[in-house]
C-alpha positions as a Markdown table, in Angstrom:
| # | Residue | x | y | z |
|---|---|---|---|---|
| 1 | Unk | -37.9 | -83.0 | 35.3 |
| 2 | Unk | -36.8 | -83.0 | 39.4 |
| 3 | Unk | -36.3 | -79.9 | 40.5 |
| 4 | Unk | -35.2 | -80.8 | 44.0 |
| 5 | Unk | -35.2 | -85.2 | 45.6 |
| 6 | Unk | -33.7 | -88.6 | 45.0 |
| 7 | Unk | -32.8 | -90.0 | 41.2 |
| 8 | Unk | -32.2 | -85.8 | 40.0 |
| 9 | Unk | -31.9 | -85.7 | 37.4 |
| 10 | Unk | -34.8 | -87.9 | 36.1 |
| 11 | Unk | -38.1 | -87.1 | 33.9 |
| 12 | Unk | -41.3 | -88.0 | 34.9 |
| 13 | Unk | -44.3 | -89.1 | 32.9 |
| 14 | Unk | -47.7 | -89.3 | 33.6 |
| 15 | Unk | -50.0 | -91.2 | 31.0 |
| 16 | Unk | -53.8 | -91.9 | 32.1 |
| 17 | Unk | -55.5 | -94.6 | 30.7 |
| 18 | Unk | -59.3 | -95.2 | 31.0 |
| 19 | Unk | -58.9 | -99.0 | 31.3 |
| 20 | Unk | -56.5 | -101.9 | 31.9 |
| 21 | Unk | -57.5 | -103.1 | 28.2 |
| 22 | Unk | -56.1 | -99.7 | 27.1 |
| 23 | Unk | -52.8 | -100.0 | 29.3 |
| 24 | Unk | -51.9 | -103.6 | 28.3 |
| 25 | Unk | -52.4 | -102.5 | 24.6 |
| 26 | Unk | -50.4 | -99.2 | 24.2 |
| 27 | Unk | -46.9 | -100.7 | 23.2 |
| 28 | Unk | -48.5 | -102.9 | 20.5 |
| 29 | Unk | -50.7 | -99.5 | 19.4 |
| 30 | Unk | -47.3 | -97.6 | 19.8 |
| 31 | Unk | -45.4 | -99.9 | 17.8 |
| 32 | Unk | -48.0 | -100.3 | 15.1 |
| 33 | Unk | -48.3 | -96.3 | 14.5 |
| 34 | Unk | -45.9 | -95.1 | 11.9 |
| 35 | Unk | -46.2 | -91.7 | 13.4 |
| 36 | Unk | -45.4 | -92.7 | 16.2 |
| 37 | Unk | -42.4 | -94.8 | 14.9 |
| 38 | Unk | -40.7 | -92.0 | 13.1 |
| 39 | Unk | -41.4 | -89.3 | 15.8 |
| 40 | Unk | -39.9 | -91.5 | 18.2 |
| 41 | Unk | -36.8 | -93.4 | 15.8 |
| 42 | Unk | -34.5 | -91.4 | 17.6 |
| 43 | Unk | -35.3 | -92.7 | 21.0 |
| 44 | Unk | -36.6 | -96.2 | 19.4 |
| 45 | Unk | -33.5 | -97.5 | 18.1 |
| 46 | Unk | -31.2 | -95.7 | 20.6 |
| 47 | Unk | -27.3 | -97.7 | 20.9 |
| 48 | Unk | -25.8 | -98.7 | 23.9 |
| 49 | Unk | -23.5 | -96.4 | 22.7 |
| 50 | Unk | -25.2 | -93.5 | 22.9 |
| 51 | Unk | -28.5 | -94.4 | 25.3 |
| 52 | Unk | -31.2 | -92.3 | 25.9 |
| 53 | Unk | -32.0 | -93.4 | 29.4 |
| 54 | Unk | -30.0 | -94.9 | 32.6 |
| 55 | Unk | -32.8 | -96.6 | 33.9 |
| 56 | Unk | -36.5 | -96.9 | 33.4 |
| 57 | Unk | -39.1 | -97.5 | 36.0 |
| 58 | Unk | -42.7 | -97.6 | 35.5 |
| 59 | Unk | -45.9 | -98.1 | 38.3 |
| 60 | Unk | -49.2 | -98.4 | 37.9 |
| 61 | Unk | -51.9 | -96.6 | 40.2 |
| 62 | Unk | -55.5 | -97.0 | 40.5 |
| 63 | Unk | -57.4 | -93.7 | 40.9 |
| 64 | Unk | -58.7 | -92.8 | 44.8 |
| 65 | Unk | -62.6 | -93.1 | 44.7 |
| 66 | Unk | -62.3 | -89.5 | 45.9 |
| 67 | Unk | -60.4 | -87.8 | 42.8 |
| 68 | Unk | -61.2 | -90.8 | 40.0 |
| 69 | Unk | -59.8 | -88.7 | 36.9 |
| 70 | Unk | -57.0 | -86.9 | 36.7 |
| 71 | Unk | -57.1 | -83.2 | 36.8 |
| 72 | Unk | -55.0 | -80.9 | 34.9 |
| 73 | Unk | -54.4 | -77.9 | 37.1 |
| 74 | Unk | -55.5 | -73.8 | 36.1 |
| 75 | Unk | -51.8 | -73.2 | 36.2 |
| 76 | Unk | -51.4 | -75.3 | 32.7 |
| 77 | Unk | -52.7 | -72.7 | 30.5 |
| 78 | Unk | -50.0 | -69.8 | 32.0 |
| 79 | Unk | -47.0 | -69.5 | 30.6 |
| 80 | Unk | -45.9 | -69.2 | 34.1 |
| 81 | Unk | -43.3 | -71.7 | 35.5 |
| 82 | Unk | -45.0 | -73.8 | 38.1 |
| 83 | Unk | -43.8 | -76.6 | 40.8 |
| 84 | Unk | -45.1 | -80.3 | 41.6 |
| 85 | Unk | -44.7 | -82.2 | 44.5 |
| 86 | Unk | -44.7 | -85.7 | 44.0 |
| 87 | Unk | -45.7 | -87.7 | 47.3 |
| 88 | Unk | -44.9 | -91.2 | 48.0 |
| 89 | Unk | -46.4 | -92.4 | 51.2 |
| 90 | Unk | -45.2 | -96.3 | 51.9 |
| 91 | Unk | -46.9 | -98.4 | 54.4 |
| 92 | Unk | -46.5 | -101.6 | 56.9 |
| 93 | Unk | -49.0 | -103.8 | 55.5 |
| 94 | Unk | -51.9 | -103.5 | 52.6 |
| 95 | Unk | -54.5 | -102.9 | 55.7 |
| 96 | Unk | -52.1 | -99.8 | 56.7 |
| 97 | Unk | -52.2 | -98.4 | 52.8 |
| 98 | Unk | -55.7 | -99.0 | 52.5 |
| 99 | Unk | -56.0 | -97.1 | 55.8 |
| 100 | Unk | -54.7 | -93.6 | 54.2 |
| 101 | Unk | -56.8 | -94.2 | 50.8 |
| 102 | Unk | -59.3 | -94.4 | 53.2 |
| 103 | Unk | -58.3 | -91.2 | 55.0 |
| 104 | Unk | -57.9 | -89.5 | 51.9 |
| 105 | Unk | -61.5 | -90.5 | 50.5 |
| 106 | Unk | -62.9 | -89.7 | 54.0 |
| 107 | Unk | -62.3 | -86.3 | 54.0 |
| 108 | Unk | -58.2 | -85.3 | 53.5 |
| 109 | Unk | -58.8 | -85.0 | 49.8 |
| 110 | Unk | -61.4 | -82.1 | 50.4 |
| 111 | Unk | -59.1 | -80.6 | 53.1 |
| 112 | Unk | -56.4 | -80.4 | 50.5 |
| 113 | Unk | -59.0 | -78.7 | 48.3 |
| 114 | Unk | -60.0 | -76.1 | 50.5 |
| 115 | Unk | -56.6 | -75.2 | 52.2 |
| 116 | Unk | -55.2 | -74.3 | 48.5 |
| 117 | Unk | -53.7 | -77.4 | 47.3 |
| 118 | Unk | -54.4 | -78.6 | 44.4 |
| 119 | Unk | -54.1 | -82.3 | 43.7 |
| 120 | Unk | -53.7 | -83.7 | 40.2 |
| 121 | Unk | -53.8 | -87.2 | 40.9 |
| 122 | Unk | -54.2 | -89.8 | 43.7 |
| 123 | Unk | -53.5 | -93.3 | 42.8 |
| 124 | Unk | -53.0 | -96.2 | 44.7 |
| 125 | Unk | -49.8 | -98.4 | 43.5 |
| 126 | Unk | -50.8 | -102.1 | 41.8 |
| 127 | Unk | -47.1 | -102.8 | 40.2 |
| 128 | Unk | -44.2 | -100.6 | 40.8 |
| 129 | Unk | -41.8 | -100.2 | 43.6 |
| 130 | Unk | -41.8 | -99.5 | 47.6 |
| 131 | Unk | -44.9 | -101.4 | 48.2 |
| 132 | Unk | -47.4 | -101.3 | 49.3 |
| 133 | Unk | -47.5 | -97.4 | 48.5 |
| 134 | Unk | -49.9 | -94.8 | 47.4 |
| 135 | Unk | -48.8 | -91.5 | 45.5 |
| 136 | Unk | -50.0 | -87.9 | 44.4 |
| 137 | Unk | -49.0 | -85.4 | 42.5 |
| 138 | Unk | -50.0 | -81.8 | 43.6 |
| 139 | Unk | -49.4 | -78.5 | 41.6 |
| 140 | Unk | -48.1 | -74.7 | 42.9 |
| 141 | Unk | -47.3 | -71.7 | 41.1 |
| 142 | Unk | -43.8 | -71.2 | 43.0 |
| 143 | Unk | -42.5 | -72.7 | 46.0 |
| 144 | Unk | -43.7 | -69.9 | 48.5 |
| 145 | Unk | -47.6 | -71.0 | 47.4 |
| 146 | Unk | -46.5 | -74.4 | 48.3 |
| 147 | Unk | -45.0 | -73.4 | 51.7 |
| 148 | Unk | -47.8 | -71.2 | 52.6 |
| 149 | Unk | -51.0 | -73.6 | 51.2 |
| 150 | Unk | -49.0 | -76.6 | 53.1 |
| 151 | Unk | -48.7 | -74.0 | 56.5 |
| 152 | Unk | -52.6 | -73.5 | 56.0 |
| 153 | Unk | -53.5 | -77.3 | 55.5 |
| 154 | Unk | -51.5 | -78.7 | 58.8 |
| 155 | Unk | -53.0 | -75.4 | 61.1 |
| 156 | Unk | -56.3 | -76.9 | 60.1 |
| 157 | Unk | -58.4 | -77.6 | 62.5 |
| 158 | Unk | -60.4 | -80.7 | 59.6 |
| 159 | Unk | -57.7 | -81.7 | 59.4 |
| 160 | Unk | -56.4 | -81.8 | 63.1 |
| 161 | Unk | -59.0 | -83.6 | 63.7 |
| 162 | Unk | -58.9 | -86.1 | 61.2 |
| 163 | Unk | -55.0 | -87.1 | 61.8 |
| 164 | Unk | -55.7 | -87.3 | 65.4 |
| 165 | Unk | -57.9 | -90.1 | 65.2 |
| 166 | Unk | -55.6 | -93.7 | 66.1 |
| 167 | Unk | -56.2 | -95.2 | 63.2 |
| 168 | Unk | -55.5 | -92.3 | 61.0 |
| 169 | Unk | -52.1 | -91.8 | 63.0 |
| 170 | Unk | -48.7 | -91.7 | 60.7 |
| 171 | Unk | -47.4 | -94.5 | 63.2 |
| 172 | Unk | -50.1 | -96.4 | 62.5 |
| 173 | Unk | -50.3 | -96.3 | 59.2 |
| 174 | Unk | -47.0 | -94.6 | 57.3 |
| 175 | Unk | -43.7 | -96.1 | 57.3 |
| 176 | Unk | -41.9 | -93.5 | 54.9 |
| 177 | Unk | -43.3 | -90.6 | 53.0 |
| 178 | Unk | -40.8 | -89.5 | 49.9 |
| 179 | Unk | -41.2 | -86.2 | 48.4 |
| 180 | Unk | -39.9 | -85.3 | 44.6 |
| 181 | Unk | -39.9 | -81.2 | 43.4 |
| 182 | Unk | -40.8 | -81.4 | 39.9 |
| 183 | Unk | -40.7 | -78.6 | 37.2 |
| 184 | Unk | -42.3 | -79.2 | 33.6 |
C-alpha cells in the first residue's frame, strides 16, 4: 500500500513470471482454477455499486541483465514493518532509457549493493505508462536506513565517478524520476 507519493491510497502488486508464454496465459489459468474462482468471487463479480477498485493499471518490465530474478529481501522473514521505494526513472528517447539500463548493468547495481541498498527488482518497462521508463523497487527496514544507505550511496566516490561521465549525466539521459513509499 503507498505510504507516502502520487495515486495514495493505491496497492501495489508485483507478480514475476518466468516467460511471456506464462504472462499471456495467467487470466485464462486464473479463470479456469476453481480455487481461484471462489477465493477471489468477492472481487470477481464485484457491482458498479459497490467496486473494488477505482482504477487499474498494469506494466510490464523485463529484468536488467544485472539483477535477472527478482529477489525477496532478508527483511521478509521479520515480523518487522519495513519500507519500499518504488523508482520510476522516465527518459527522452529509447537510446536515453537504454542509456541508464546500461548504467545500471555497468556497475550502479553493485554500488547499490555495497552502499546498503537493497534492490528487489530492476525492470525495464515494455507496456505500461510514462514511456519509455525503467523501474525498481528497493527495500529498508525504516525510513532512517533509507536516508542513511541513500547518504552513503551519493558520497560514493564509484559512484561519483560513474554519474560524472557525459553520457551517464541525468540531463542526458533522465527526464523525470517518480518516487512511491510503500509499506506491505
Amino acid at each position: 500500500n503507498v505510504s507516502t507519493g502520487f495515486d495514495s491510497p493505491s496497492t501495489y502488486v508485483l507478480i514475476p513470471y518466468r516467460n511471456l508464454d506464462q504472462f499471456a496465459t495467467a487470466p485464462d489459468r486464473m479463470a479456469a482454477d476453481e480455487e481461484y474462482r471462489k477465493a477471489g468471487a468477492a472481487f470477481i463479480n464485484a457491482t458498479a455499486e459497490n467496486p473494488v477498485y477505482t482504477r487499474m493499471e498494469s506494466s510490464l518490465f523485463q529484468a536488467f541483465a544485472g539483477m535477472p530474478k527478482l529477489e525477496v529481501p532478508k527483511l521478509a522473514g521479520d515480523a518487522k514493518p519495513r519500507l519500499f521505494e518504488l523508482r520510476i526513472y522516465e527518459s527522452h528517447s529509447k537510446q536515453a532509457n537504454k542509456k541508464k539500463v546500461e548504467m545500471f548493468n555497468q556497475g550502479e547495481i553493485a554500488i547499490f549493493r555495497r552502499t546498503g541498498l537493497t534492490p528487489v527488482f530492476f525492470g525495464e518497462a515494455r507496456i505500461g505508462a510514462r514511456m519509455p521508463n525503467l523501474t525498481y523497487l528497493l527495500a529498508f527496514e525504516d525510513m532512517a536506513a533509507h536516508d542513511k544507505n541513500w547518504g552513503t550511496f551519493v558520497s560514493d566516490p564509484e559512484w561519483r565517478a560513474l554519474s560524472s561521465k557525459p553520457e551517464y549525466s541525468d540531463n542526458a539521459i533522465l527526464t523525470n524520476i517518480s518516487n512511491v513509499f510503500l509499506r506491505p
